[in-house]
Each structure stands twice: as C-alpha cells, then as structure tokens.
C-alpha positions in Angstrom: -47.9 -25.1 -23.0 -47.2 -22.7 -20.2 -50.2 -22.0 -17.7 -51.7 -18.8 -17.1 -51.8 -18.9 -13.4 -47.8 -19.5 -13.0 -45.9 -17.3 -10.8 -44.3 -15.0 -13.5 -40.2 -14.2 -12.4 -37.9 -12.2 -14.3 -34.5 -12.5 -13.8 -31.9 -9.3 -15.0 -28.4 -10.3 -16.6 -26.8 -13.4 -17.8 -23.7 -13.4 -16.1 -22.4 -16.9 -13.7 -25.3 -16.0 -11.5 -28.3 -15.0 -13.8 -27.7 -18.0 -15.8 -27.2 -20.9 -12.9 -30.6 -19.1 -11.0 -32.4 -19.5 -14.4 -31.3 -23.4 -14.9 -32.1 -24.0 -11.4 -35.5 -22.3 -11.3 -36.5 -23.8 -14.9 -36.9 -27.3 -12.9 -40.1 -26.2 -11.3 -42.9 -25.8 -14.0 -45.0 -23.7 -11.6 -42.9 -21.3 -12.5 -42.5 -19.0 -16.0 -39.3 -17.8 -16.6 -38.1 -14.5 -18.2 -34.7 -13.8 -18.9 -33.5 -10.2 -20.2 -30.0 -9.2 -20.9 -28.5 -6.8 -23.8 -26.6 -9.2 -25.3 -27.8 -12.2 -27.0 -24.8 -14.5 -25.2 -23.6 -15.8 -22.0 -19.9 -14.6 -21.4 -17.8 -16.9 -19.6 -16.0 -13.6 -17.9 -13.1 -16.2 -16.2 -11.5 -17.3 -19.8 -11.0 -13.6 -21.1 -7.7 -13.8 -20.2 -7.0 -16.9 -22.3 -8.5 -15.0 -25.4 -6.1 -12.3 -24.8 -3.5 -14.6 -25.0 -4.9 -16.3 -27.9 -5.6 -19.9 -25.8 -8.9 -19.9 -27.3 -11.0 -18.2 -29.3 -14.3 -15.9 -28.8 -16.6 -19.0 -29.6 -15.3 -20.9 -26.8 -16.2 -18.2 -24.3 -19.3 -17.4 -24.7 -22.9 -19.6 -24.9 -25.9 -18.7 -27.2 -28.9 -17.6 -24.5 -31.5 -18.2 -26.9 -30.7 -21.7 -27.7 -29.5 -22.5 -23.9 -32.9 -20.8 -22.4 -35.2 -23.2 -25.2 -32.6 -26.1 -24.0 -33.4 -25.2 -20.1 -37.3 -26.0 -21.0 -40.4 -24.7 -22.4 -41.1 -22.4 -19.5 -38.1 -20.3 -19.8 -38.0 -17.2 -22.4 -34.6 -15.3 -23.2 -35.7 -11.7 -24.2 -32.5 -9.8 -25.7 -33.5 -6.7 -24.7 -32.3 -4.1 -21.9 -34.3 -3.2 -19.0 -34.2 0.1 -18.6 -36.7 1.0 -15.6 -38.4 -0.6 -12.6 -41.4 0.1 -11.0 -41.6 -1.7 -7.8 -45.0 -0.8 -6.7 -46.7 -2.3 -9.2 -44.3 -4.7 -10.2 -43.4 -4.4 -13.6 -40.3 -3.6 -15.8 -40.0 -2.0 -18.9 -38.0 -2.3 -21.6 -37.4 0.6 -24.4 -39.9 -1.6 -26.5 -42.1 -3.6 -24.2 -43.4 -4.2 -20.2 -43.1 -7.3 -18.3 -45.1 -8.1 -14.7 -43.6 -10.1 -12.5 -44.4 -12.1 -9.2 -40.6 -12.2 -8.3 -37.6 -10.3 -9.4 -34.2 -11.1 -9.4 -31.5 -8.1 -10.2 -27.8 -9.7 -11.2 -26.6 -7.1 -13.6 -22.9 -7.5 -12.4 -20.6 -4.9 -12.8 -18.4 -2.9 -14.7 -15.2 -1.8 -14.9 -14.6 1.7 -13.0 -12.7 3.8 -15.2 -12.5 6.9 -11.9 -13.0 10.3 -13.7 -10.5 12.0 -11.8 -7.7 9.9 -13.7 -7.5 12.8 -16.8 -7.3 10.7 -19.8 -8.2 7.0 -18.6 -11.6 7.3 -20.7 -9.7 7.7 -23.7 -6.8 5.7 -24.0 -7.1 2.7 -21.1 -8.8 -0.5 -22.3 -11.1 -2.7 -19.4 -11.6 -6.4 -20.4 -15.0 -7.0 -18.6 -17.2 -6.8 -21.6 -16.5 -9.2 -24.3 -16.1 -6.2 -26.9 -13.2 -4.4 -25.0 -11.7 -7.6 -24.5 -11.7 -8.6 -28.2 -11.0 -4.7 -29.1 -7.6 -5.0 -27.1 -7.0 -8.4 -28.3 -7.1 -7.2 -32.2 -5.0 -4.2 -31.5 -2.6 -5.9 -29.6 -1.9 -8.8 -32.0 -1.6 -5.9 -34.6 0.9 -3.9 -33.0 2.7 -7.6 -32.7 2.8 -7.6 -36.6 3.5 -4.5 -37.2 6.6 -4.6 -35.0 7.3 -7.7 -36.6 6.8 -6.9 -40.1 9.4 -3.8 -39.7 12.1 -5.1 -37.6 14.6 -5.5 -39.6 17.6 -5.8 -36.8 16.3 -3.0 -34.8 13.1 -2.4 -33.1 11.1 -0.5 -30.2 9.6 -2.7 -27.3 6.1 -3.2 -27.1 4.9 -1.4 -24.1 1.5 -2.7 -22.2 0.9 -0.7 -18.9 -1.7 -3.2 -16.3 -3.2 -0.3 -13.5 -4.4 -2.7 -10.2 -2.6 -5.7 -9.1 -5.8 -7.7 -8.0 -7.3 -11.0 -9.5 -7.9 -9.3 -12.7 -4.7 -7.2 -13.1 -2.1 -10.2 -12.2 -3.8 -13.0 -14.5 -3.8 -10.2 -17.6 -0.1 -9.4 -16.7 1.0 -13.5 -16.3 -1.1 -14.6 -19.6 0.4 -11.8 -21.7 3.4 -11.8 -20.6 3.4 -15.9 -21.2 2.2 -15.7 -24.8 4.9 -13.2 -26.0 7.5 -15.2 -24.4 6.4 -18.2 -26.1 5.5 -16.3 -29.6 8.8 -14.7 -30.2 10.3 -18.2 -29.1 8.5 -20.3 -31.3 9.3 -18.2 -34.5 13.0 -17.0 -33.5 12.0 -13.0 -34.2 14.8 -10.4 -33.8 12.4 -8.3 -32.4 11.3 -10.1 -29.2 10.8 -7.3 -26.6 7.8 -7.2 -24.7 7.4 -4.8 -21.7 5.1 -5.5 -18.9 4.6 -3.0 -16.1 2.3 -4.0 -13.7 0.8 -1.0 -11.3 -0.4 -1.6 -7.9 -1.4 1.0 -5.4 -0.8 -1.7 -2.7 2.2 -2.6 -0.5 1.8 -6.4 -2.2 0.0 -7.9 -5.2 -3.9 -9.5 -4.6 -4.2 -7.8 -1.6 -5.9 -9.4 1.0 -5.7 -12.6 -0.6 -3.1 -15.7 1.7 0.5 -15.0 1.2 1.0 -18.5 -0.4 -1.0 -17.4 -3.3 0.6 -14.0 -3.2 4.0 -15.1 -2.8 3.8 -17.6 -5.7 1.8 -14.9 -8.2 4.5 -12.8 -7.3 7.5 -14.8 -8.0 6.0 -16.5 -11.7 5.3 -12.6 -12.6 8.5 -11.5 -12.1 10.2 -14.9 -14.0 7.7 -13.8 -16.6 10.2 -10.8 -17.2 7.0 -8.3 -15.5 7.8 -5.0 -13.6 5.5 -4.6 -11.0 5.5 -1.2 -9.2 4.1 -1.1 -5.8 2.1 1.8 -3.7 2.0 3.8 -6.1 -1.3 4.9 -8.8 -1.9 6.3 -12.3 -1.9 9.7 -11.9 -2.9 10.4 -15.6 -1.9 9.3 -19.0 -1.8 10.3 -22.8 -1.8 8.4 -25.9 2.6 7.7 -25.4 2.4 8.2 -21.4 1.5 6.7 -18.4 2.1 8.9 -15.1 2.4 7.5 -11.7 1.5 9.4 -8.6 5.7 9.7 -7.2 6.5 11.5 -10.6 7.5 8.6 -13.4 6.2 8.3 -16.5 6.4 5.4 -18.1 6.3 5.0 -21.8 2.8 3.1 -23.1 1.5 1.4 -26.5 -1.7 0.2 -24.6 -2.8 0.4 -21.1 -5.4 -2.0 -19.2 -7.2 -0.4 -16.3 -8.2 -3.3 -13.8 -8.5 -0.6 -10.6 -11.8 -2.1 -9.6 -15.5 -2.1 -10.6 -18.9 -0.4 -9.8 -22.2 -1.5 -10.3 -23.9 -1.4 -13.8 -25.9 1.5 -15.3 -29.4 0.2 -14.6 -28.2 0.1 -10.4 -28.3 3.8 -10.1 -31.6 4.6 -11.4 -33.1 2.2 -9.3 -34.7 3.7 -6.1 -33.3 1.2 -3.6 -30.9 1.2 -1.0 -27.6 1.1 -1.8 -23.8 1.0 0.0 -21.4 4.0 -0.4 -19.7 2.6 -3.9 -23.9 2.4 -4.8 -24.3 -1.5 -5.1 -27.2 -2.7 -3.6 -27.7 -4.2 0.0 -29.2 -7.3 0.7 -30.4 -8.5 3.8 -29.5 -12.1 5.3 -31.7 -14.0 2.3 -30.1 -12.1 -0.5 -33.7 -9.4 -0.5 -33.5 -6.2 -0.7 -34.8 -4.2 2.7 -37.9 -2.7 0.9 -39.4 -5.3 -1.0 -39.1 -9.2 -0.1 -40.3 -10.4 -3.7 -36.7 -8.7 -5.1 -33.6 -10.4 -5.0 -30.2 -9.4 -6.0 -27.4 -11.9 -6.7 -24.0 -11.7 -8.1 -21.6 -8.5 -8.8 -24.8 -6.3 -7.9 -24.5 -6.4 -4.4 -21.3 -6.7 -1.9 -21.7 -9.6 0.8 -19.2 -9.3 3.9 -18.1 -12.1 6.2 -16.6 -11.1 9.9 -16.9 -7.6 8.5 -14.5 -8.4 5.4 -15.6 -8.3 1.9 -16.9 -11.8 -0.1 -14.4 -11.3 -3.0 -16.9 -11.4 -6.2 -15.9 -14.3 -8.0 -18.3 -16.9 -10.6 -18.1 -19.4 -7.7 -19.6 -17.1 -5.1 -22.2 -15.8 -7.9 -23.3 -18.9 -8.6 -23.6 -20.1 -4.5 -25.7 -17.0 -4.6 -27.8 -18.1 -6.9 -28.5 -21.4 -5.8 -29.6 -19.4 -2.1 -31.9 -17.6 -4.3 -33.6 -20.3 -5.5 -34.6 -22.0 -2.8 -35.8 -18.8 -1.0 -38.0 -18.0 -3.9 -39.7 -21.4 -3.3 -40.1 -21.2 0.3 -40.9 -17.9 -0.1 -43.9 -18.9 -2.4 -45.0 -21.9 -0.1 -45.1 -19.4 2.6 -42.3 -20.9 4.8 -38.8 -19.6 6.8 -36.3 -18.5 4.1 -32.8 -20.2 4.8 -30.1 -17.3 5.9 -27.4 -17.5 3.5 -24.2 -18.3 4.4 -21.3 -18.0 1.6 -18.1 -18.2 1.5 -15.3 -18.7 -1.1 -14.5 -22.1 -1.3 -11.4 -21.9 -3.0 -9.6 -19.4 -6.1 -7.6 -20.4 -8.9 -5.2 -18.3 -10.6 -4.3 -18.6 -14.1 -0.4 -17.5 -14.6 0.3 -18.2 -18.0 0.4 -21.4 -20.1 0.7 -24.3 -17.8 0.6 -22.5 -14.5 -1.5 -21.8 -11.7 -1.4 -21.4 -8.1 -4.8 -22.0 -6.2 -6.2 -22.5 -3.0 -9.5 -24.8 -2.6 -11.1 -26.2 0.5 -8.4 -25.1 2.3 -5.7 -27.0 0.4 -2.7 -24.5 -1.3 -0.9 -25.8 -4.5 0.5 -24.8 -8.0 2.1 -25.7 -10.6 1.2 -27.5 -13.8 -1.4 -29.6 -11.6 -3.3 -26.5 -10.3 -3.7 -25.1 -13.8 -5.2 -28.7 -15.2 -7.6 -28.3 -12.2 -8.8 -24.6 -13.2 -8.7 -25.6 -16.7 -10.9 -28.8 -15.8 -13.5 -27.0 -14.1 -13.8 -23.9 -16.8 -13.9 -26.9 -19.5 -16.9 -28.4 -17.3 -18.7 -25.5 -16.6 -18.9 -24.8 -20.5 -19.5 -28.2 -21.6 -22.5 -28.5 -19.1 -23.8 -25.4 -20.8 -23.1 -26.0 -24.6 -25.1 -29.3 -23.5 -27.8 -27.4 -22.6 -27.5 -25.1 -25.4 -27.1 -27.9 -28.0 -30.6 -29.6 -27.1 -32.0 -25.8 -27.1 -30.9 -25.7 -30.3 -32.4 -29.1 -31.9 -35.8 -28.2 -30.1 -36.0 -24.6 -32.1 -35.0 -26.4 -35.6 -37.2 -29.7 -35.2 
C-alpha cells in the first residue's frame, strides 16, 4: 500500500527515456509514480526498420506499459490517457477525463516527424515511420504492392518505386533494410519481376551529415551495392500521388514516398507556456530543468542538448543517459542538496544496413561488417528482453 505523504511525480511519454526514468525512480518507495502516455505500449522506435523489412514482427517491438509499470512495483501507475494541459502554478495536469497533482514533473514526449507545409502535397501522399501506425501502414501497403506486382507479372512488369526524402540516421537505415529485403525476396523465390527502385534524397553534399566519414563512407558504399540511387543537395520540391519533384527540376516517378527530413517536437510542446528554442523544443538548463520552474524536467526528443556548440544527435542511448541524470537530480533535489550538471555525450551509433550489416562506432572504436550488426542486434535483443522481464512479472502480479 502506497502512503499518502509520498512525493507524487508524473512523468509524460513512454518513449527510451520516459520508460528508463520510470524503472529507475520506481526503486525508491518514497516516491509514487504516474505514468501517462496515449498509447497503451512502449515502442522500441530503433527496430522499425526491421519491421519494414519484415525482420520481425510488431509484437517484438513494442512492450505492454500496463503490465511492465505493475512489473516495476506497486508504486508505479500507467494511466493510458493523453495529457492535454499543464498548469504550472499550481502544479497539476489534466487529462480530457481526469487531473493529477504532482510534486515533480517530468515532460519526455519525444518528437514527431516534420512533414514542412511548404512541401505542396507531402501531407497527403509521404509516409513518416515514427509512430508505430505509419510504420505498419507503410509496411502493409508496401508488401501489397509486392504481391500485386507479383501476382501480374507475367514476363513483363513495372518497377516498384519508393522515394526516401533526408539522408540522415533514419533515411539511410530505411533505404539499406528495404533495399536488402527485396534483394533477398525476389532471390529467394526466382520472380521475373524483381525490380525494385530506391532513390534516396538528400539536401546535403554527403549522406548522415555531420556524422565521422568512416561511418559515412561505409553507409555510402553498402547503399550504393544495395542497387540505391542517392541524389545529393538537392530537396523535394513537391509531389503527387505518381510524382516526386526535386528542387533542380526532375521528377522522379513514385509508388510510395518516406519523408525522414527531420522532426519537431510533439503537439502537447507548443501549448505549453515555457521557453522554448527557435524549432520550439524546450530548453533546459545544466540539470535537465527548465529555466522557470526547478520541480520540471524535460528529457529525451523534447529538448535539444548541444556539446562545444554542436547538437547531441537524439538517439535511445542519449535519452536514456538523460534519464538516468534526471533521476538522481530529482533525489537530491528532494534531500535538498547540489544537483549534478549533466554531462552527455554519444557514446557510440550503430547503423543497421540491411541483413547482416552494420557499420558502428562505440567508445571511440569504428567497425562493420557482420560483427557490428550482431553487436547492434545484441544490444536491441537486451534492451527488450530486460523489459519483457519486467513486463512478464507485471503480468503474473495483475492475474495472481
């Protein structure tokens, strides 16, 4: 039984960060725990492109939060239900059903994908994969149009064509796992139609920009062996249901387009009255707080951290070093001591490039190969098999 004179702390979003603060927090039963998010699972954001490419199924990427939040302890409560206002002054947030008070606040929402309104027709005909139902809406469609060109091939048929706009993390690992899977499907079952097109957009002079030429130069080269066009500085202009145009005049002919441009923050960011950087995610000062209210934290894809004036590339690990700062600064900051500065960096980026490649780059070291994808495939495997632990003894509590 949970005491009434706990410090109450709700945490917003289940994403790598939400969830790691909430297991770390949960060990301290001074503590009650509420966690709110819209969707009733965990999404393991890192294996989408593996589902795409039909590696694994939906089941395998996502974790129950009911079950893992009754695993995580008895002061923990998952509440599937969308925050949709914040009043700081009196500490409370509201719900379109209920209102919670809190003693602290965390805010690690994430972020979306940007589809930019000035591109005339993205809305309507590009697909983002952030969300687990775009993802598994492209997946169905594409495997469709597979069958259907397939089924009426005959000895003659038109390539599929899959336009990818941005050429960052996202963009290359869509356009390597894709690319990988037809290769391998049409192989496998000796199809007369076996013509997949992949055209890869970047508005860059080089793919993953300001990522280290080793990873760079190797993405590049398996992309390219992988049979993918990738057209450099230059952007989608516009596109139509047929048609992708690029700003220096070419169209390019298009069954389906991903749009991996970039992200902003989530819907409830801008109706919050905080500060905020010019793309509106929300600044945080040296303990992850924001400026006007030291019981608020923010964590994860909800607010930008630099190092030597660059950008912290937002990635699960750095989310989930994040979190881990949090949590110790919302225990000092109960006890009334000096909260620790933090101080993250990446410590290292694996890059998924189709079955049985990676390149990667960790503590420093660079390697690829069928080694590097066994290590990124080793720590995804842990990280869910730590949670569907979790989630498993959640489960045999609630049916005991």
């Amino acid at each position: 039984m949970i005491k009434n004179n706990v410090k109450k702390i709700v945490v917003i979003g289940a994403g790598y960060g939400g969830v790691r603060l909430v297991e770390k927090l949960s060990r301290n039963h001074s503590y009650e725990i509420a966690l709110f998010d819209k969707n009733p699972y965990h999404f393991m954001q890192t294996d989408v492109y593996d589902l795409i490419a039909n590696e694994v199924d939906f089941a395998k990427i996502i974790v129950d939060l009911y079950t893992l939040c009754s695993g995580l302890g008895d002061n923990v409560s998952f509440y599937n239900q969308e925050v949709k206002e914040i009043d700081f002054s009196h500490k409370r947030v509201f719900t379109d059903t209920q209102r919670f008070s809190y003693d602290y606040l965390v805010i690690a929402v994430g972020a979306r994908t940007k589809f930019v309104k000035s591109i005339q027709g993205l809305n309507e005909y590009a697909h983002g994969v952030k969300a687990l139902h775009r993802a598994m809406y492209f997946k169905q469609k594409f495997e469709m149009s597979l069958f259907r060109k397939v089924d009426a091939s005959g000895a003659k048929c038109d390539p599929l064509n899959i336009v990818i706009a941005g050429a960052g993390l996202s963009g290359v690992e869509i356009a390597a796992q894709m690319a990988s899977f037809a290769k391998e499907f049409y192989c496998k079952n000796h199809f007369l139609c076996r013509k997949l097109n992949i055209v890869l957009v970047n508005s860059s002079q080089k793919i993953l920009k300001g990522m280290d030429i080793f990873l760079v130069e190797k993405s590049e080269k398996r992309l390219l062996n992988l049979g993918v066009t990738i057209k450099n500085n230059v952007r989608v202009a516009s596109l139509t249901k047929e048609y992708v145009y690029l700003s220096n005049g070419e169209s390019i002919a298009m069954d389906f387009m991903i749009f991996a441009g970039g992200i902003e923050p989530n819907g409830l960011i801008y109706k919050l009255d905080l500060q905020k950087d010019k793309r509106g995610f929300l600044l945080t000062n040296e303990f992850l707080q924001t400026p006007q209210y030291k019981e608020v934290f923010v964590i994860g894809d909800a607010t930008i951290l630099h190092k030597n004036e660059k950008i912290i590339a937002p990635t699960a690990d750095v989310a989930e070093q994040m979190a881990d700062i949090c949590a110790t600064n919302i225990e000092l900051l109960d006890k009334g001591k000096t909260l620790r500065k933090h101080s993250i960096k990446s410590r290292g980026i694996l890059i998924s490039l189709g079955r049985n490649y990676a390149v990667a780059k960790v503590f420093g070291l660079f390697f690829d190969g069928y080694f590097a994808y066994c290590v990124k495939k080793f720590v995804e495997k842990s990280y869910a098999w730590h949670l569907d632990r979790k989630s498993k003894n959640g489960c045999q509590k609630i049916f005991k």
